[in-house]
C-alpha positions, 0 to 999 in steps of 0.5 A, spaced: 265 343 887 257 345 886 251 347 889 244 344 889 238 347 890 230 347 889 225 352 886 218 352 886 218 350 878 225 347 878 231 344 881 238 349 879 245 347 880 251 353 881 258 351 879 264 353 884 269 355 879 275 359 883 277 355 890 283 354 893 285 351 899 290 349 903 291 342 906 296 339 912 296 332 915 299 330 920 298 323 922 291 321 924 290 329 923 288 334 917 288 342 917 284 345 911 283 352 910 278 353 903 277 360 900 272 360 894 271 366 890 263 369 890 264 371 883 266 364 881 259 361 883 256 360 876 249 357 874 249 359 867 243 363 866 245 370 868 238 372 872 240 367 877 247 369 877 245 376 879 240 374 883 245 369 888 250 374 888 245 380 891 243 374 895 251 372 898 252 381 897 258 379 893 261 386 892 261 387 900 263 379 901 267 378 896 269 370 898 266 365 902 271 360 907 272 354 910 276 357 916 280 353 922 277 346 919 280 340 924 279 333 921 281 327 923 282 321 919 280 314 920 282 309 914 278 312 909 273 316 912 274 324 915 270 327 920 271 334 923 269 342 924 271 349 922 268 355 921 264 358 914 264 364 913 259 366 908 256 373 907 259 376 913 256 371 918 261 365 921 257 359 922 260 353 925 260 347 921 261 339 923 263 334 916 264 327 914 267 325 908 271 320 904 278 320 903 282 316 897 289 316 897 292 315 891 299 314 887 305 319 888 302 322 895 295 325 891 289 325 895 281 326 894 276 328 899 269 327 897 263 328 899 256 332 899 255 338 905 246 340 907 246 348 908 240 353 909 241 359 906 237 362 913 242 360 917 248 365 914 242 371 914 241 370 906 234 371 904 233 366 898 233 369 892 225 371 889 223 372 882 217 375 878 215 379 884 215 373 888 212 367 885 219 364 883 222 363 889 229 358 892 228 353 898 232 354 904 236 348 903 241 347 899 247 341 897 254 342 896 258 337 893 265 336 893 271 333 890 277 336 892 284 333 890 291 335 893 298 333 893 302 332 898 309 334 899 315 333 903 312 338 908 305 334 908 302 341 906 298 340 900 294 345 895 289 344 890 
């Protein structure tokens, strides 16, 4: 998973490095829970590391979640709601994705989600007294894969 963003002097990209979800289908429907550890988010440059972790207040807000996440399932498309939690702010939140379903019960859910940081109360990050500063609009991008028990409940 991967977040895309913007700046006035270049594009960036953080890498979500600690998630776990839980997935249950039941026919046509889909429940998914998703919990993405804050700290994990990770540019590789360590300013920026900094300044998304003040921006997201980590220490108060230590995980970001996908909450009461209802989809249903059309062939190979999914499509649906729930609730993101991000800084203490809950937003709700429509997506549509692609499913594949593989050999052996895999599954894979992919597809690319538009935020603004501003709708979750997050000022985005400034640097050099201002005159570096992030765009609003971030892209997060998603591959997600799944196996699917007997119970049809499924971890990644």
């Amino acid at each position: 998973m991967y977040i895309l963003g913007s700046s006035n002097l270049y594009d960036w990209e953080s890498e979500v490095k600690d998630f776990d979800g839980e997935f249950q289908r039941n026919g046509d429907t889909l429940l998914v829970t998703l919990t993405i550890v804050t700290k994990s988010i990770d540019s590789g440059k360590e300013i920026m590391n900094t300044k998304t972790m003040k921006a997201l207040q980590e220490e108060r807000y230590p995980e970001i979640k996908l909450n009461d996440g209802f989809f249903l399932v059309n062939e190979d498309k999914i499509s649906g709601t729930g609730q993101l939690l991000v800084g203490g702010v809950t937003k709700p939140l429509s997506i549509s994705a692609q499913l594949e379903q593989e050999a052996g019960g895999l599954f894979r859910v992919f597809g690319r989600l538009s935020l603004k940081m501003t709708d979750f109360d997050i000022k985005p990050p400034e640097a050099l007294m201002g005159t570096l500063w992030t765009a609003d609009d971030v892209m997060v991008t998603f591959n997600l894969q799944w196996q699917e028990s007997h119970s049809t409940l499924g971890t990644f």
